[in-house]
Structures are given as structure tokens and as C-alpha cells.
N, C-alpha and C positions, 0 to 999 in steps of 0.2 A: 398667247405669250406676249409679254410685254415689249415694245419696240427697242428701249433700250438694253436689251439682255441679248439681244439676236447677238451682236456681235461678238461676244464673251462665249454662246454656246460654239459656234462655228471654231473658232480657236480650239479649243476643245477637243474638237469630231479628230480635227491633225493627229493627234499624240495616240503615238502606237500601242497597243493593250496589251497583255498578256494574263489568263485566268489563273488566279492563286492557289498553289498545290495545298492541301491539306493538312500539310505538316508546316506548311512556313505559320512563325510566332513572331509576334512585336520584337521588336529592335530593344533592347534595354535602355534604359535612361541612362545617358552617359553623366556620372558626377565630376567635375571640376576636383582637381588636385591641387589642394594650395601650396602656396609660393615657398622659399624656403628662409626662414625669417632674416633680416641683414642685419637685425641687431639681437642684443640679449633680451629674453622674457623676465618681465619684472619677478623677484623672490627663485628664480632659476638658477642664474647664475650662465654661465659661459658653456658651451659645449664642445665638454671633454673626450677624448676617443679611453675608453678606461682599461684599455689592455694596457697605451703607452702608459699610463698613469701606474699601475702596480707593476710595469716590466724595470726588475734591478738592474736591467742592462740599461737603462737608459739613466741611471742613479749616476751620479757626479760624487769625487774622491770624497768632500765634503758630508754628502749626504750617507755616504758606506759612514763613514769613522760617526757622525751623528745616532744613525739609528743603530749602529753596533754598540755605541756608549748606555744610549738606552736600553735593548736588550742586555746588555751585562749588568749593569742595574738592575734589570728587575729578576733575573736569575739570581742574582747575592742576595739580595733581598729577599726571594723566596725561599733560596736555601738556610737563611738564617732564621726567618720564620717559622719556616717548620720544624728547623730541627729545635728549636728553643721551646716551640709548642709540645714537639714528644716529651722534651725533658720535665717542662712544666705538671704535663701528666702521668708522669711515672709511676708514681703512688697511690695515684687511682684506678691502677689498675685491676684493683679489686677490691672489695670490701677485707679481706684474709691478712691482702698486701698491702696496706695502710695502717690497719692494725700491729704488722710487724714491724712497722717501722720507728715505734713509739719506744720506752723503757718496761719493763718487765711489770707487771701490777704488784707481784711479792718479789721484791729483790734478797737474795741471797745472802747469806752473812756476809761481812766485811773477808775481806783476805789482804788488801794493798793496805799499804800507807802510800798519802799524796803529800806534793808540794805545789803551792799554788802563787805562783811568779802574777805579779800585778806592777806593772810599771805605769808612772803615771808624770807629766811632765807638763804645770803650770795647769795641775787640774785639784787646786785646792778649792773649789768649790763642792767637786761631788765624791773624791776618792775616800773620802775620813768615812761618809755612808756605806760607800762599795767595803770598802776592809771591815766597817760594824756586819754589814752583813754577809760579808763571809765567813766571817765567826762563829756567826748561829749552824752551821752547819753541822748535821746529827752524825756525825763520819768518826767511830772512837780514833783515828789518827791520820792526823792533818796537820800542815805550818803554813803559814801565808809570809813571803819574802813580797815588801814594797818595796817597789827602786825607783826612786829619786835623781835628779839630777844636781850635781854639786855647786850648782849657779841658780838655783830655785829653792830660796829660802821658806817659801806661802805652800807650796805642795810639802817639804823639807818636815813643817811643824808639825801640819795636817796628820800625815801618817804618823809622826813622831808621839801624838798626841791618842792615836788609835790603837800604837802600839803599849800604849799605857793602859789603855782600859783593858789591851788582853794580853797580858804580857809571856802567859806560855805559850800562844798561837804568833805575833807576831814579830816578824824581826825586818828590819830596813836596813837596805843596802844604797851604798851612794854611788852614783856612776859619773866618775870621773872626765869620761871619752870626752874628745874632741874632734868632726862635729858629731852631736850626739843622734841615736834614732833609737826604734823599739830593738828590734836583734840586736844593739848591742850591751844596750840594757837587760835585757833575757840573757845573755850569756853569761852576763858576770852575776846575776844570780843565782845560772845555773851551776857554778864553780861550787856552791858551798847548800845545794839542794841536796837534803835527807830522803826523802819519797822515796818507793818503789816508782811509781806514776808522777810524773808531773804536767801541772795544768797549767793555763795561760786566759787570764781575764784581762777585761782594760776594766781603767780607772774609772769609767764611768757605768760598770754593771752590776746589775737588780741582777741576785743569782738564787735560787728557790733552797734552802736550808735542807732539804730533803737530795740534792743534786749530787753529792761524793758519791752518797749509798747506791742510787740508782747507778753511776758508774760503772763504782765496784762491781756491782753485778753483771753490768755489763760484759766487763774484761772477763770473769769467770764463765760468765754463757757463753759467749762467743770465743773464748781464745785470742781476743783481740791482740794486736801491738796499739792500734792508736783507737780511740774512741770519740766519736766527735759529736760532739750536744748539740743541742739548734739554739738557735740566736733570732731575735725577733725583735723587731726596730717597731713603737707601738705608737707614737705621737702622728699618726693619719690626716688627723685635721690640721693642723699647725700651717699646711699649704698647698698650693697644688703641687710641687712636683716632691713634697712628703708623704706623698697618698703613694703615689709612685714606685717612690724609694720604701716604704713600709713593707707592698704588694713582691717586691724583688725579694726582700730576703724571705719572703712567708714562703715563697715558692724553689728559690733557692736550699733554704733548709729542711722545708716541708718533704721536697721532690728530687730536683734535679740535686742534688749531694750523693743522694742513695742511689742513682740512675751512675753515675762515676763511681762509687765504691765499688757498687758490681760488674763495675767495666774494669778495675783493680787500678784505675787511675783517676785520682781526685785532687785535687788543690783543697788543701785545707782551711779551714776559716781560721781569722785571726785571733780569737778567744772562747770558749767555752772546748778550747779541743785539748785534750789530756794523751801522750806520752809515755810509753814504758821507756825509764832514763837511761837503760840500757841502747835502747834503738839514741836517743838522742847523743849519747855519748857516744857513741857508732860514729855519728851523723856529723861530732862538732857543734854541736848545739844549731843557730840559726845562721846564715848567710845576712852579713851585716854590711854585705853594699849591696843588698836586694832590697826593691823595693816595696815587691809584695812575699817578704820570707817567710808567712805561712803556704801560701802556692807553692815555692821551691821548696821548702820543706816536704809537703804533701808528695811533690814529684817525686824526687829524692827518695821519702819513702817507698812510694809506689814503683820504681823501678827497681829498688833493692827487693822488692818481693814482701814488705809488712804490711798484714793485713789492716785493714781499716773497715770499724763498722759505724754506721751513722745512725743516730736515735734521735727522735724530735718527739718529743711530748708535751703538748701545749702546756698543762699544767705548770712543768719544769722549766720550760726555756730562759733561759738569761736573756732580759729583757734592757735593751739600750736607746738612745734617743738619734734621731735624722739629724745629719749636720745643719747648725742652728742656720746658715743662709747658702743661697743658690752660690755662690762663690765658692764657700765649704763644699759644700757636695761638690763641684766643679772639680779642684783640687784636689777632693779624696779620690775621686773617678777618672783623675789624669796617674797619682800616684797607682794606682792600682792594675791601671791598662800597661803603664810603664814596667810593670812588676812582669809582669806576663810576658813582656817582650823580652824582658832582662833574661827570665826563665826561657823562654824559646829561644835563646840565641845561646842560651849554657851549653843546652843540648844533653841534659837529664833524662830525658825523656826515652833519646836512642836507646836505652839500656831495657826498656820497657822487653819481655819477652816474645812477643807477637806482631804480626804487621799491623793488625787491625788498631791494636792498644795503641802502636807508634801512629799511625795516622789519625785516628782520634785526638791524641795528645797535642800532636800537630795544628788539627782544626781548633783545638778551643783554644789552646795560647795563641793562636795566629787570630782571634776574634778582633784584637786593636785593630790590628791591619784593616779587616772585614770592612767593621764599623768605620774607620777613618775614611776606606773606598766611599764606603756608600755616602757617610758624611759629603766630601767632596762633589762626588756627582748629581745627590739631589738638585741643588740649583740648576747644574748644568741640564736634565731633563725638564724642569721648569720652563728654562727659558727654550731649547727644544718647542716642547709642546704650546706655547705660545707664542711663539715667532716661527717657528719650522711648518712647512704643511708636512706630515706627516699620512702615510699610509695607512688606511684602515687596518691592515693587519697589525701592522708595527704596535700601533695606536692600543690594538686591542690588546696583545702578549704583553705592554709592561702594565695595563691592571691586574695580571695574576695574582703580584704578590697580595694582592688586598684580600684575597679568599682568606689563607691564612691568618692575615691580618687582623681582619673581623672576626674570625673563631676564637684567635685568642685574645682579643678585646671581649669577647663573650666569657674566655673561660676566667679574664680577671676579674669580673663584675662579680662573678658567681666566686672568687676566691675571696674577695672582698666584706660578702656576704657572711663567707665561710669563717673570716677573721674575727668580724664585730659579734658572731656567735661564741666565739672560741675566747672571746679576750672580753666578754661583756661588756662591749663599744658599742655604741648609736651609730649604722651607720644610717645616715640621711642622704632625702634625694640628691640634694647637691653635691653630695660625695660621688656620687655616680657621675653626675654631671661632668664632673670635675675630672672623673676619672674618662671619661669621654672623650673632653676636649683637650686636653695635656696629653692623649696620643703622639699628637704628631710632633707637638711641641718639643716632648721629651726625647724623641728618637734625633731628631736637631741634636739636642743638648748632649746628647750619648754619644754623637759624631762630633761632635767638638771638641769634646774630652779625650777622644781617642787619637781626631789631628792632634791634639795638644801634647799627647801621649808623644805619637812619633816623632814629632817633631823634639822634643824637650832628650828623646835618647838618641837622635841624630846627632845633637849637638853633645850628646857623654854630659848634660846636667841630670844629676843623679840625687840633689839635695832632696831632703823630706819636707814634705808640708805640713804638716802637723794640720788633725781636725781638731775643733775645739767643743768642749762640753758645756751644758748648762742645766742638766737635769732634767729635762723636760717630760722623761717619761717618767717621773719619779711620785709616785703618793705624796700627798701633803702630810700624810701620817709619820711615813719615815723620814722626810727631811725635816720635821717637829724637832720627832724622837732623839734625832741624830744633833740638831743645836741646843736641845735643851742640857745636853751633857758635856759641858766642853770639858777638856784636862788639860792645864797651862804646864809647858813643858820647854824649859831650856835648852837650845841646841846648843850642842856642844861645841868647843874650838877645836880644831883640828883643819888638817892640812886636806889639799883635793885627794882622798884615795876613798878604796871600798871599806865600805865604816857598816857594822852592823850595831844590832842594836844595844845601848848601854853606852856607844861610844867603843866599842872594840874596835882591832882593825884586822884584816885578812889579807 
């Protein structure tokens, strides 16, 4: 052994021994517990305890009235979705049930005579067309009454000049009122209407020459009191938010009109819808400080118990043009929401027989309201969701409304489709496109017109806005046909009163 190890073994020999049992095992490797970090991990963020994070008891008054505004947003929003989407589908509910929603293929012999009230005010551009071709109508008895205003010499001649080319179909009436609008123009045409039925066009309608008959037959199949045609607005490209306003009435006339008849309460449209003169003379003719007096009409009817049956058949429909700029539409869609409130606050409706019909009737005039909510609170969610931290819950319940949303952004694409097949239109990609992106644009624009609404019957202004026409969905053929015939016709002197035609008075 080496000299210098002695003393290291000796050391040694000292330390007390003890023999190792059988079952003792290595000590396990002890690991080190890291520290707990003093600052934040980069892309982490700060650490949260997450119960206090989603507990409402720890929510400040602020934050209740914030995420309660949001979810009440997105509950309006869903319930108007949906139920806009059932009405939208109504008619597809089956191949049978769309079918029946159309005009008869063999109409019936004639039985009524019609009269057909067309008021038209500073629309000498397109009325002199609309009264040619109401004319052609294959209906053996019919009269068309045009009502003019007595301060509108250019519409005044127009008709004056239409009435010459047909002289035992038409007769013009002067409407003296002061301020003037459509009911009260209809009424004083109604004073001196021959028909069993009478109808109601605007000045600016493409009406199918085949259209009395199909009526006719109507009122005799059904037993009708009122009969309502469909109307179809067909200028699609002209812009984006005419793609829009095209797709509304397709499915407004198409669907949801028939989905209201058989609920026994519908608001009536403002032209192609025809009147047994007996209900109208009941009625008083139209409410002429209403702003939408086909929907109080409609009511009116509907709670006195007169049936209404709805026919849309592409072939036939009375075809009109989108208000020529976003301001027009703006204006038609404030007068029209105003109409509705005018009619909800009548309170027409209470007479309705049923709770259900009265609550129904309820929700759809109450839509202005609806829409103007939700108009108003979009921003307010906006700025929410991008300034507020918001709860993942919260966060997630106001995307609901978009489920609906996106279906029926599905089911316009495909009505759109359905259109340019039905009307033998081109639609192209960018029409889709278009119809895409003016979603959301358009729901904006929907709630602005409906503020505009409440706001304009807050303050009791009840004036008309008058839309203006320019033809646009008209053939080049018949606005030809229709200049190549003028008839120069002298108006007559006479004083402001109701003036028929020749220059008589009433």
C-alpha cells in the first residue's frame, strides 16, 4: 500500500457500518422546482385567475348595462332573422304549395267588370305607356280612371293624350286637394268608379294584357273579397343596393304575402291589388293621412274578416322599376316604415279575431321600432367589441345571429338565381358578389330609414315624399311604340275642381 493513502484508510476504519437490508433501493434523483416567474412570458400575456374573470359578481354597473345591450342585440337580431327567413320560405314548402300560389292555367269565363284608378303626379315620362298598356287588356269589361293633379300640366296632357287614343276605355279625373298624396287621389276617383272590382296601379306599371282575366278568375275560385297580383321590381344591375331592393319584392310577393293571407292578416301592396267596391265603399275608400294606405287598408280589411287571396305568376306580374337613386329608396323606406307606425298606433288590428292574429299583427307593424333598435345599437356593439374586454361567453352568444344570417344570405343567392331564370336575366358573378357584399351595408341603410321613420312621426311630420320614375325597366320596344304615336290635345280652361274626361265636371 502506498505511504500516502495510509492516512485516508485509517479515517475510514472510524465510521460506523451497518449491513444493507435487501429491500432498501436508491434514493430517487431529487429535480429542482423552478422559480415562479416575476415578469410576464413573452406572447402569454399576464396571469389571470379565470373563475374571477367570468364571475358576474365581480362585473361593474357598466359592464351589466354593456353586455346586456349586446345580448339584446343579438336576440332582435335573431328573432328577426328567422322569422324573415320562415316567411321568405313559405312557398317552398312544397313543390304542390308553390304551384298554388300562381293564377289558374284555364281561367274561367269573365263574371266582374273592373275599374282601374292609376294616379300619377309629375310622371309624364312613363304614365301615357302605363295607360297604352292597360288598354290592351283582353278583359270584355274594364275603364281606366287617370287622376292628375290640378297644378301638373306635363302629366295633365300625357294622360289627356292617352285618353284620346282610347276614348271608351279612358277617362281622367283632376284632383284638386291641398297638400295632395295617393289616397287622396283614389278617393275621388273612387266617387265616380263603374266596376264590380276595382284596381289600383301606379303610373309607372308594365301590366301583362292577359292580367283582368286571370283576376276574374280568381275572385270566382276562390270567393275572394280582395285579390292581390305580385309586383316585381326587375332593373337588378342598375346597382348595388337595386340587386337588393329587386330580391325584396321577389320574395315579398313570391312568399311571405301568402304566408299573411293565411294567417288572415296581410298589409296589402300598393298596386296590382284589386277590391270588391262594395268592401271599399264599407271601408270609405283609403285613409288619406296614412302613409302606407295600402297596409291600413289591408288591416282594416283583415280585421273586418274579408278574405284575401294572393297569386303571383311570373309570366303575369306587373313589372316596375327601383327608386332611380339611394336617396329615393331612402325616402320611399322612411315613408313606408312611417306607414306602419301610423297603422300600429290606429290600432286596426285589435279587432283582429284571435290572440295569435293580434300578436302577429303586433310584431310586423312594430318592425320600424325593431329595425330602428337594432339600427341604433349596431355601433354601440361595435365599439363594445373593440374597446370592451368582453367574456368569452358574452363574445360568443352575440354571433348567433349570423347562423341565420348566412342561410338566408344562402337562400337570396339561390332566389336570385331563381329570378334571372324566371325573367330571362344574365345573372353574373358580380351580381352575386354584389349581393355578398351589400349585406351588411344594406341592413345599415334599413336602420336608418326606420330612425328616420320614428323620428319624422315623433315630430307629427306626416308630408309625402313622392318616388320618382324614369322607366327603367321598360323594353326599348314599348317606349318606341308608345313615342311614335303622340295625339296633340288641348287642355281645357277651367277652374281647380274634378274634371273628367271631354272637360265635364262632377
Amino acid at each position: 500500500m502506498a505511504p500516502a493513502l495510509a492516512p485516508l484508510l485509517g479515517a475510514l476504519a472510524l465510521i460506523p457500518s451497518r449491513p444493507l437490508a435487501a429491500t432498501d433501493e436508491p434514493a430517487p434523483l431529487l429535480t429542482p422546482q423552478p422559480a415562479a416567474p416575476t415578469e410576464p412570458l413573452p406572447n402569454r400575456g399576464t396571469l389571470v385567475d379565470p373563475a374571477s374573470a367570468a364571475d358576474p359578481g365581480s362585473w361593474s354597473i357598466g359592464e351589466w348595462l354593456g353586455y346586456g345591450t349586446m345580448l339584446l342585440f343579438a336576440a332582435a337580431l335573431t328573432i328577426i332573422a328567422v322569422t324573415t327567413l320562415y316567411w321568405m320560405l313559405h312557398a317552398w314548402r312544397s313543390t304542390g304549395h308553390l304551384k298554388n300560389t300562381g293564377f289558374a292555367a284555364v281561367p274561367l269565363p269573365a263574371k266582374h267588370s273592373f275599374t282601374l284608378l292609376v294616379p300619377g303626379r309629375h310622371e309624364e315620362e312613363v304614365m301615357g305607356q302605363t295607360l297604352d298598356r292597360l288598354a290592351e287588356q283582353d278583359h270584355p269589361d274594364f275603364e281606366i280612371i287617370a287622376i292628375v293633379g290640378h297644378d301638373d300640366p306635363g302629366t295633365e296632357r300625357v294622360v289627356r293624350e292617352a285618353a284620346a287614343r282610347h276614348p271608351d276605355l279612358i277617362r281622367v279625373v283632376v284632383d284638386d286637394s291641398v297638400p295632395k298624396n295617393k289616397p287622396k287621389a283614389l278617393n275621388r276617383a273612387l266617387q265616380i268608379a263603374r266596376g264590380d272590382v276595382v284596381g289600383v296601379f301606379d303610373a309607372e306599371d308594365e301590366v301583362h294584357p292577359r292580367l283582368l282575366t286571370l283576376v276574374d278568375s280568381r275572385f270566382t275560385e276562390s270567393g275572394a273579397d280582395v285579390v292581390q297580383g305580385g309586383v316585381q321590381l326587375m332593373n337588378f344591375q342598375s346597382s348595388w343596393w337595386s340587386l337588393r331592393n329587386v330580391l325584396e319584392y321577389y320574395f315579398w310577393f313570391r312568399s311571405r304575402l301568402h304566408f299573411h293571407a293565411n294567417s288572415r292578416f296581410i298589409p296589402l301592396g300598393g298596386n296590382t291589388v284589386f277590391v270588391k267596391k262594395t268592401w271599399l265603399d264599407w271601408s270609405e275608400g283609403w285613409d288619406d293621412g296614412c302613409l302606407a294606405e295600402d297596409c291600413e287598408l289591408g288591416v282594416r280589411l283583415s280585421s273586418a274578416g274579408a278574405t284575401v287571396v294572393v297569386a303571383y305568376s311570373p309570366e303575369v306580374v306587373t313589372r316596375e322599376e327601383t327608386p332611380g337613386t339611394l336617396k329615393s329608396l331612402y325616402k320611399q323606406r322612411t315613408r313606408w316604415n312611417q306607414g306602419f307606425l301610423q297603422v300600429l298606433k290606429k290600432g286596426e288590428w285589435r279587432k283582429l279575431p284571435t290572440f295569435r292574429q293580434r300578436m302577429f299583427a303586433r310584431y310586423l307593424l312594430s318592425m320600424p321600432f325593431l329595425q330602428a333598435a337594432t339600427g341604433l345599437l349596431i355601433p354601440v356593439s361595435v365599439l363594445l367589441v373593440l374597446f370592451a374586454k368582453v367574456p368569452a361567453p358574452i363574445a360568443l352568444l352575440t354571433f348567433i345571429p349570423l347562423a341565420p344570417t348566412i342561410v338566408t344570405l344562402a337562400v337570396e343567392a339561390s332566389g336570385l338565381g331563381e329570378f334571372g331564370r324566371l325573367y330571362g336575366q344574365k345573372v353574373r358573378l358580380r351580381d352575386y358578389a354584389r349581393l355578398i357584399l351589400g349585406t351588411f351595408p344594406y341592413q345599415i341603410f334599413l336602420g336608418l330609414a326606420a330612425v328616420r321613420s320614428v323620428f319624422r312621426e315623433w315630430k307629427g311630420d306626416h308630408s309625402w315624399e313622392k318616388t320618382e320614375h324614369t322607366g327603367a325597366h321598360r323594353s326599348e320596344e314599348v317606349t318606341e311604340a308608345t313615342e311614335a304615336a303622340p295625339v296633340s290635345v288641348d287642355l281645357p280652361d277651367r277652374a281647380p275642381e274634378l274634371v273628367l274626361q271631354n272637360g265635364a265636371t262632377r
